[in-house]
DSSP file (Angstrom, degrees, kcal/mol; ACC not computed):
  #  RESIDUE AA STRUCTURE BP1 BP2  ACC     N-H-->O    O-->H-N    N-H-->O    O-->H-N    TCO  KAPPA ALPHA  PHI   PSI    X-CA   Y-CA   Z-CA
    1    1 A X              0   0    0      0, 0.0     0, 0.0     0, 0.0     0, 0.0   0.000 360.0 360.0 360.0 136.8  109.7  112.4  122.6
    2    2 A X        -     0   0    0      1,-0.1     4,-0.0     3,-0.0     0, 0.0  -0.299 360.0-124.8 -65.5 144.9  112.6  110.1  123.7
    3    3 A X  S >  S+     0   0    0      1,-0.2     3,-1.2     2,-0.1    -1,-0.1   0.871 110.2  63.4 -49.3 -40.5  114.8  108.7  120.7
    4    4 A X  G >  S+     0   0    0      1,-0.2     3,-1.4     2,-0.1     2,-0.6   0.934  83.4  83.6 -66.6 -43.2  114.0  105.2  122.0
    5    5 A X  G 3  S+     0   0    0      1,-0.3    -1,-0.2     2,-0.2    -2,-0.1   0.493  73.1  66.5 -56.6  -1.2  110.4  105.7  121.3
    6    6 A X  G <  S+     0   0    0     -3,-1.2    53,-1.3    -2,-0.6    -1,-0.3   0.349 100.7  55.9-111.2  14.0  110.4  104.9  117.7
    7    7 A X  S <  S+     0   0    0     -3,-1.4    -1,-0.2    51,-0.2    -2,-0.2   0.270  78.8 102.3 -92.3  -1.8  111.1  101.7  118.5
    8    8 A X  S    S-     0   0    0      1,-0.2    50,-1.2    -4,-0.1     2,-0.2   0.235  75.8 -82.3 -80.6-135.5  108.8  100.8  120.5
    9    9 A X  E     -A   57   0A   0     48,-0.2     2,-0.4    49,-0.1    48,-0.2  -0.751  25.4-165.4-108.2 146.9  105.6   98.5  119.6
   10   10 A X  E     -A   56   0A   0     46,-2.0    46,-0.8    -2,-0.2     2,-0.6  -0.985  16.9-147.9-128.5 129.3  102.2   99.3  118.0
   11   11 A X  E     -A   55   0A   0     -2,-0.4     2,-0.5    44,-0.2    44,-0.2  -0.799   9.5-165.9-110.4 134.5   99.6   96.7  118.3
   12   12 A X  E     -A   54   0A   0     42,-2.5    42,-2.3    -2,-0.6     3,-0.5  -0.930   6.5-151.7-114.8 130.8   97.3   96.4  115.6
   13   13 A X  E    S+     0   0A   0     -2,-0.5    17,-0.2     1,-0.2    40,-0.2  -0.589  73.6  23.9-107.0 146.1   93.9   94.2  116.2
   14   14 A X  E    S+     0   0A   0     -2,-0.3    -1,-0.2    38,-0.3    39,-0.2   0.557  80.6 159.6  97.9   3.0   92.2   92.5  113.1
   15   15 A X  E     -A   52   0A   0     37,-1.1    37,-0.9    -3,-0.5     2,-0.3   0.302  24.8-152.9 -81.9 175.8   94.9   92.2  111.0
   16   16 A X  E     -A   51   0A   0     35,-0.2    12,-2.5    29,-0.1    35,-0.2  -0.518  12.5-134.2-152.7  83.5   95.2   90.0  108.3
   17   17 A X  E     +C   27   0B   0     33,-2.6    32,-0.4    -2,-0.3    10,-0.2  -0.067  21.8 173.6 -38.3 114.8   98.1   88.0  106.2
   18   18 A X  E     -     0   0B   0      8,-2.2     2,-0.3     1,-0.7     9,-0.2   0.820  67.4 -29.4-103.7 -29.6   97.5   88.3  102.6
   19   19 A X  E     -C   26   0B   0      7,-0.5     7,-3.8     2,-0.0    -1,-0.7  -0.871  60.9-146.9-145.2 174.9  100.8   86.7  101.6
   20   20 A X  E     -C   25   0B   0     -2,-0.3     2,-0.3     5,-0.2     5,-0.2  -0.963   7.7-171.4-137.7 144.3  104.2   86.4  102.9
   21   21 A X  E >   -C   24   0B   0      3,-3.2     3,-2.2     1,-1.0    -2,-0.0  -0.989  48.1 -90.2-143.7 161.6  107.3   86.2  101.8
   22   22 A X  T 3  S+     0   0    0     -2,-0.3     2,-1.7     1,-0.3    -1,-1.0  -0.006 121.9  25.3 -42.4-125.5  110.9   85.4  103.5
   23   23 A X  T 3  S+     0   0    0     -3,-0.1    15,-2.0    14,-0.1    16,-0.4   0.091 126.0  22.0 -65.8  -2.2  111.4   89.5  104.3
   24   24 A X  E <   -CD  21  37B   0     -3,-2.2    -3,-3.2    -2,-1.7     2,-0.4  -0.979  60.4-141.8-159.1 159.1  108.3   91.0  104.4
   25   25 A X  E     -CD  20  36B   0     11,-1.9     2,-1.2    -2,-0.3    11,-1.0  -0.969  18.2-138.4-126.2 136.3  104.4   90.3  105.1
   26   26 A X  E     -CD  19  35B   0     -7,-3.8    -8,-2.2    -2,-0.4    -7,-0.5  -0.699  34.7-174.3 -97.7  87.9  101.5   92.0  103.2
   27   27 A X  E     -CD  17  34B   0      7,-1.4     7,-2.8    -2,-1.2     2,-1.1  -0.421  28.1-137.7 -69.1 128.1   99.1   92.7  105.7
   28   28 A X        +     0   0    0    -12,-2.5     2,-0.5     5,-0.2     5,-0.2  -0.632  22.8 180.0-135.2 142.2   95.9   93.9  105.6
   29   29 A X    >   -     0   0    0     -2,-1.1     3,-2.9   -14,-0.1     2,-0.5  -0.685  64.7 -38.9-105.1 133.1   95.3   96.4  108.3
   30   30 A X  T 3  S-     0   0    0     -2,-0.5    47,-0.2     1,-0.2    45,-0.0  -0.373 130.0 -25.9  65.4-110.6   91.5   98.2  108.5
   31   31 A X  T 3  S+     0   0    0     45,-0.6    -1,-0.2    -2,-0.5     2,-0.2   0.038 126.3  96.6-126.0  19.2   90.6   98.8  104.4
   32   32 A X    <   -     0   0    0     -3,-2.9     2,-0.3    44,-0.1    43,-0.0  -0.482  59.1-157.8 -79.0 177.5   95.0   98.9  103.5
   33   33 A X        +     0   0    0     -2,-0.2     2,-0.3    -5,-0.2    -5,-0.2  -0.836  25.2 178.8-135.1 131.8   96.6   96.3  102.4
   34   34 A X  E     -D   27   0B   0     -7,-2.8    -7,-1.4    -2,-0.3     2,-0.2  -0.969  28.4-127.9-151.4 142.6  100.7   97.2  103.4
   35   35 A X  E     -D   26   0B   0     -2,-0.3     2,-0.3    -9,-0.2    -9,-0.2  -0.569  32.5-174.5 -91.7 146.1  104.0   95.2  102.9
   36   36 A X  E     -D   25   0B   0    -11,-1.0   -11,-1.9    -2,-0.2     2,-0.1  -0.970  24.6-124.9-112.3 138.6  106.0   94.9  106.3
   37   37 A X  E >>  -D   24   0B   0     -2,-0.3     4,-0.6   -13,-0.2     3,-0.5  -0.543  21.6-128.1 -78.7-177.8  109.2   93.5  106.8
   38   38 A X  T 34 S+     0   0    0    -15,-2.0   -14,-0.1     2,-0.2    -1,-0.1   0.689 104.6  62.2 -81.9 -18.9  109.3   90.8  109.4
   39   39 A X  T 34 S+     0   0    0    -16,-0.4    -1,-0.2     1,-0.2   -15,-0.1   0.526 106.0  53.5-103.5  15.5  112.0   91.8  111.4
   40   40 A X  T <4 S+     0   0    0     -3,-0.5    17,-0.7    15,-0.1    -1,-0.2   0.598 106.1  49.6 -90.6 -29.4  109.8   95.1  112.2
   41   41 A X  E  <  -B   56   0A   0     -4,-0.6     2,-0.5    15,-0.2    15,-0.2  -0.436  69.8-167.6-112.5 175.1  106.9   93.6  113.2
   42   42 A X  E     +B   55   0A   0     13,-2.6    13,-1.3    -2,-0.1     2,-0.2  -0.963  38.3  78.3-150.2 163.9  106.3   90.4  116.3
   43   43 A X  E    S-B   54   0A   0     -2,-0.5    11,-0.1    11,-0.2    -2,-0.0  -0.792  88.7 -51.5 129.4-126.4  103.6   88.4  117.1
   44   44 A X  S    S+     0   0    0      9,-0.8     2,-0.2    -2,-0.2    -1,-0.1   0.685  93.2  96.6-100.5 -29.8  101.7   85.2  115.9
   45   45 A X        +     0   0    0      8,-0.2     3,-0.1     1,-0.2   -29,-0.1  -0.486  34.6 137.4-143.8 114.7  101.0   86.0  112.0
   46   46 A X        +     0   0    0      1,-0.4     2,-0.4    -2,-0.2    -1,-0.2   0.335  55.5  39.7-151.8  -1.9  103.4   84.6  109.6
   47   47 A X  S >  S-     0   0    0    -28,-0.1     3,-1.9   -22,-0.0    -1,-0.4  -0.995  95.4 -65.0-155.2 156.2  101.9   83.2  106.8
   48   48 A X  T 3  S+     0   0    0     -2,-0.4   -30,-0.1     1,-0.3     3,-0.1  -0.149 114.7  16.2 -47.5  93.1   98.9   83.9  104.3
   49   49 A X  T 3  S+     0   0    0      1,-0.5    -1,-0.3   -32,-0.4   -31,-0.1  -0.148  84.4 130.5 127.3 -46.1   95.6   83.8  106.0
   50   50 A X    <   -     0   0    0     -3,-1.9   -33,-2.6   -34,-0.1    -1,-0.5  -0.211  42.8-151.1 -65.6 154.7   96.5   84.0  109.6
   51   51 A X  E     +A   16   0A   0    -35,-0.2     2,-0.3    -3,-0.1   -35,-0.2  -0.799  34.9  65.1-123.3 157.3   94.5   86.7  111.6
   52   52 A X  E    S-A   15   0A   0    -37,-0.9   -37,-1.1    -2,-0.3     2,-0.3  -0.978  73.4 -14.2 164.2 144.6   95.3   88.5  114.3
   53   53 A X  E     -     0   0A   0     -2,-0.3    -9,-0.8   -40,-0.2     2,-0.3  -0.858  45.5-167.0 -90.4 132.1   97.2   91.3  116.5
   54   54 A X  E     -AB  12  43A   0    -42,-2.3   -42,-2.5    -2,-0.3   -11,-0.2  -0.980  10.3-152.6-100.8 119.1  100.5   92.4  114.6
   55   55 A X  E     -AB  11  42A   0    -13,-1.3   -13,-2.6    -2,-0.3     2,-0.3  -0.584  27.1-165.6 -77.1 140.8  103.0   94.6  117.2
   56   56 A X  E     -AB  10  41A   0    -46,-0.8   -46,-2.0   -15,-0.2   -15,-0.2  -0.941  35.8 -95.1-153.4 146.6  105.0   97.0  114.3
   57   57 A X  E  >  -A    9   0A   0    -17,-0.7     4,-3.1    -2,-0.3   -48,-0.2  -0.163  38.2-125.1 -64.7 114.0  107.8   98.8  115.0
   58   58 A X  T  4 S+     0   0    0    -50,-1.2     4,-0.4     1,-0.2   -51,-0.2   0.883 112.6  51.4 -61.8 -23.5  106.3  102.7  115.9
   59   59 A X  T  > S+     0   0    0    -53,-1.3     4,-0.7     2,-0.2     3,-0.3   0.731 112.2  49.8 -88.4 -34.4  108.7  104.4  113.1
   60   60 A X  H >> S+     0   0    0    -54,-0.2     3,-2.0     2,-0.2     4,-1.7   0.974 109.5  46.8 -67.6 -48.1  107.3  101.7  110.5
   61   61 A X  H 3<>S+     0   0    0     -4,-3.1     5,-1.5     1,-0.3    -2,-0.2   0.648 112.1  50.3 -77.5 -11.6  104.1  102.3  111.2
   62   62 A X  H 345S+     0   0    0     -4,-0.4    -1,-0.3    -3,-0.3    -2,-0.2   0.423 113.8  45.8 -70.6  -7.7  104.6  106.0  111.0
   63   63 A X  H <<5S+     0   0    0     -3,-2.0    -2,-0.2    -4,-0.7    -3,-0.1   0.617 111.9  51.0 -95.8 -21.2  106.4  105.7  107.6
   64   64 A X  T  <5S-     0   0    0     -4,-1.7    -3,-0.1    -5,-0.1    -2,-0.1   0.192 114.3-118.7-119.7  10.3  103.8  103.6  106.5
   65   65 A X  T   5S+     0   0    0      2,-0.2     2,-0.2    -5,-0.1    -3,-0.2   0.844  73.2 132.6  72.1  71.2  100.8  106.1  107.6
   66   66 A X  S   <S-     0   0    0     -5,-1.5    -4,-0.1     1,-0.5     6,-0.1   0.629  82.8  -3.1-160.8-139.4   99.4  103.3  110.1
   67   67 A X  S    S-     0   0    0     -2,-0.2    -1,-0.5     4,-0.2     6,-0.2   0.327  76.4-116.5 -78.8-163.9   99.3  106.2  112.6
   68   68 A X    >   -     0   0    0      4,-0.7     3,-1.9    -3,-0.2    -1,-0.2  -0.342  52.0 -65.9-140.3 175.8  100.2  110.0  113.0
   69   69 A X  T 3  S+     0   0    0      1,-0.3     2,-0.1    -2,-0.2    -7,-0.1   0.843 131.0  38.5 -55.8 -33.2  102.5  112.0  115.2
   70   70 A X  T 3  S-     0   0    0      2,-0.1     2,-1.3     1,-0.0    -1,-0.3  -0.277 117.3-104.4-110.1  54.3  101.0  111.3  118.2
   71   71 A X    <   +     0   0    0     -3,-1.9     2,-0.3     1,-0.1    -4,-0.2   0.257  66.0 141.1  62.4 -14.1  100.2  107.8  117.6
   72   72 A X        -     0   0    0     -2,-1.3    -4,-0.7    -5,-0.1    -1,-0.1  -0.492  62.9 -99.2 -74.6 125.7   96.6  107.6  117.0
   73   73 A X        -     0   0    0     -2,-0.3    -6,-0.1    -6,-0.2    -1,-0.1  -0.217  31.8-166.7 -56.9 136.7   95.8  105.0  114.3
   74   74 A X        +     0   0    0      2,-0.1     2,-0.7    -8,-0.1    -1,-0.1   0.198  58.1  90.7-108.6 -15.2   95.2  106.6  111.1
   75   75 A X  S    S-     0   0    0    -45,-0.0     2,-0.6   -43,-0.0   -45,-0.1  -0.556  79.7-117.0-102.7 152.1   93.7  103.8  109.2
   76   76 A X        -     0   0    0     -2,-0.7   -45,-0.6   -47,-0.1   -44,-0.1  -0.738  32.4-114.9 -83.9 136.8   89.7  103.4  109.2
   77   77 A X        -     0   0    0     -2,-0.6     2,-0.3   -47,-0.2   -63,-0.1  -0.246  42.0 -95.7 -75.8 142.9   88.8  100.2  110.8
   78   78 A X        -     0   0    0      1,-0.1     2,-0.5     0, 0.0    -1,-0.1  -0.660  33.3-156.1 -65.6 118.8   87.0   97.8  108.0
   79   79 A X        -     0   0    0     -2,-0.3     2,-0.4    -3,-0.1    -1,-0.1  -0.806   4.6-154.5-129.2 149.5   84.0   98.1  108.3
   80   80 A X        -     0   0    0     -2,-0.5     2,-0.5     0, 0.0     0, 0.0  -0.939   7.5-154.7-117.5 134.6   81.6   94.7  106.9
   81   81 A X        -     0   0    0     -2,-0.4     2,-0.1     2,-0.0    -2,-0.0  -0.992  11.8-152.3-110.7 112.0   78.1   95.6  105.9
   82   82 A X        -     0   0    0     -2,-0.5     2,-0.5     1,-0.1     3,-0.0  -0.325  11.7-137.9 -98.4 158.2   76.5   92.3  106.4
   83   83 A X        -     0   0    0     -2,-0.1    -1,-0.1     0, 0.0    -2,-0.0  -0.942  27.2-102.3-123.4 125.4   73.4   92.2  103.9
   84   84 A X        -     0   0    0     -2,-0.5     2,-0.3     1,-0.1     3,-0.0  -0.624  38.4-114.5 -68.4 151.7   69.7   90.6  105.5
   85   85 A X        -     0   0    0      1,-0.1     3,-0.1    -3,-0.0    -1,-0.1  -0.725  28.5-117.2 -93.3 138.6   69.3   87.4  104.4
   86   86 A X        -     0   0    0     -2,-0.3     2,-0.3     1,-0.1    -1,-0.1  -0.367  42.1-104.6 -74.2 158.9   66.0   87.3  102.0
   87   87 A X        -     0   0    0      1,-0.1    -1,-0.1    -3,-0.0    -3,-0.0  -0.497  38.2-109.8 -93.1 158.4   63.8   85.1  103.6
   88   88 A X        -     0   0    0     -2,-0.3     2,-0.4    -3,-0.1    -1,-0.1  -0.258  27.4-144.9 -77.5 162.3   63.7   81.8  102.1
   89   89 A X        -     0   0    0     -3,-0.1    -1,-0.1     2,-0.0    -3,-0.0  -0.887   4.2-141.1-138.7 126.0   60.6   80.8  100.2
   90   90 A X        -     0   0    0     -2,-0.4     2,-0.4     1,-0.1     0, 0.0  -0.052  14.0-148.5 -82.7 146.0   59.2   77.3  100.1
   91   91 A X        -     0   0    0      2,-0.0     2,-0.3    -2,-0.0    -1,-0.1  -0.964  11.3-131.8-138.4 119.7   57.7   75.9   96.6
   92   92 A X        -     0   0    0     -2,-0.4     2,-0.6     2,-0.0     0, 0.0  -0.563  27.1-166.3 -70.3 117.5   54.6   73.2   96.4
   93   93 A X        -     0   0    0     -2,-0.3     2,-0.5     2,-0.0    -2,-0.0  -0.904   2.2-154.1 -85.1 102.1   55.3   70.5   94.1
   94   94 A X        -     0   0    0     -2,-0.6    -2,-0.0     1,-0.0     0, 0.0  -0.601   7.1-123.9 -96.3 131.2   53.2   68.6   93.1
   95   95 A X        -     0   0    0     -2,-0.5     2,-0.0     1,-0.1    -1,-0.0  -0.366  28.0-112.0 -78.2 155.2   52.9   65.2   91.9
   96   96 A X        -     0   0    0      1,-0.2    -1,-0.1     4,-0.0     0, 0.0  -0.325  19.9-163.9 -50.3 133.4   51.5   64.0   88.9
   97   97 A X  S    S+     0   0    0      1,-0.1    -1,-0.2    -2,-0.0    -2,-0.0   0.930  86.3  54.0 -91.3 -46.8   48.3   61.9   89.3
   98   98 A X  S    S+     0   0    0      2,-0.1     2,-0.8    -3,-0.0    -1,-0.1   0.639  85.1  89.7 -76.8 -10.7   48.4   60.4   85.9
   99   99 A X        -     0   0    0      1,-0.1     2,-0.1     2,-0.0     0, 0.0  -0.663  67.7-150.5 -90.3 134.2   51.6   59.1   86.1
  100  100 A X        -     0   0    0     -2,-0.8     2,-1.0     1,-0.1    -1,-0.1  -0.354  33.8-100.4 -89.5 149.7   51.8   55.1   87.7
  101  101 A X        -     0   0    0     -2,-0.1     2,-0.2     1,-0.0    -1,-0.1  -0.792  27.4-115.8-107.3 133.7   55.0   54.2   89.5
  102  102 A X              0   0    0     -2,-1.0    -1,-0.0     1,-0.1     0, 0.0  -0.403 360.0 360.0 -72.0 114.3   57.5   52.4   88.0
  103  103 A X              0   0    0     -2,-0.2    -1,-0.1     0, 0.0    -2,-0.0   0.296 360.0 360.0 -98.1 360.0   57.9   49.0   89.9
């Protein structure tokens, strides 16, 4: 492996600002949550709440167990277990016969 190569970029898709603060962003990537600094990482995601692909620095993202020696992402993708929705259930009211309406 070339020296240069631990600079290059790793793009990560889904990612997620949980806060920021001027040097670093707490991201959370897959089911981590991990602090970056900013002047490791590039792309659109800069503040708390934006979502996204983050490019990180490959030697952060190997220090910070994001992926393995040969590059392959190491974190388990998040995975959402969506719940069925119960089905709704309608209820008869009924009105009162004895009661007159009030004019």
């Amino acid at each position: 492996m070339a020296p240069h190569d631990a600079d290059d970029l790793v793009a990560f898709r889904n990612v997620t600002i949980v806060r920021s603060t001027a040097p670093a962003l707490l991201c959370r990537i897959g089911n981590r949550s991990v602090w970056l600094p900013r002047w490791h990482v590039s792309g659109k995601l800069w503040c708390a709440g934006d979502r996204g692909t983050l490019l990180v620095r490959r030697w952060v993202a190997r220090e910070r167990h994001l992926i393995d020696l040969h590059g392959i992402p190491v974190v388990p993708p998040l995975v959402t277990m969506l719940r069925p929705r119960a089905p709704a259930r309608l209820h008869l009211v009924r009105r009162e016969r004895d009661v007159t309406p009030v004019a």
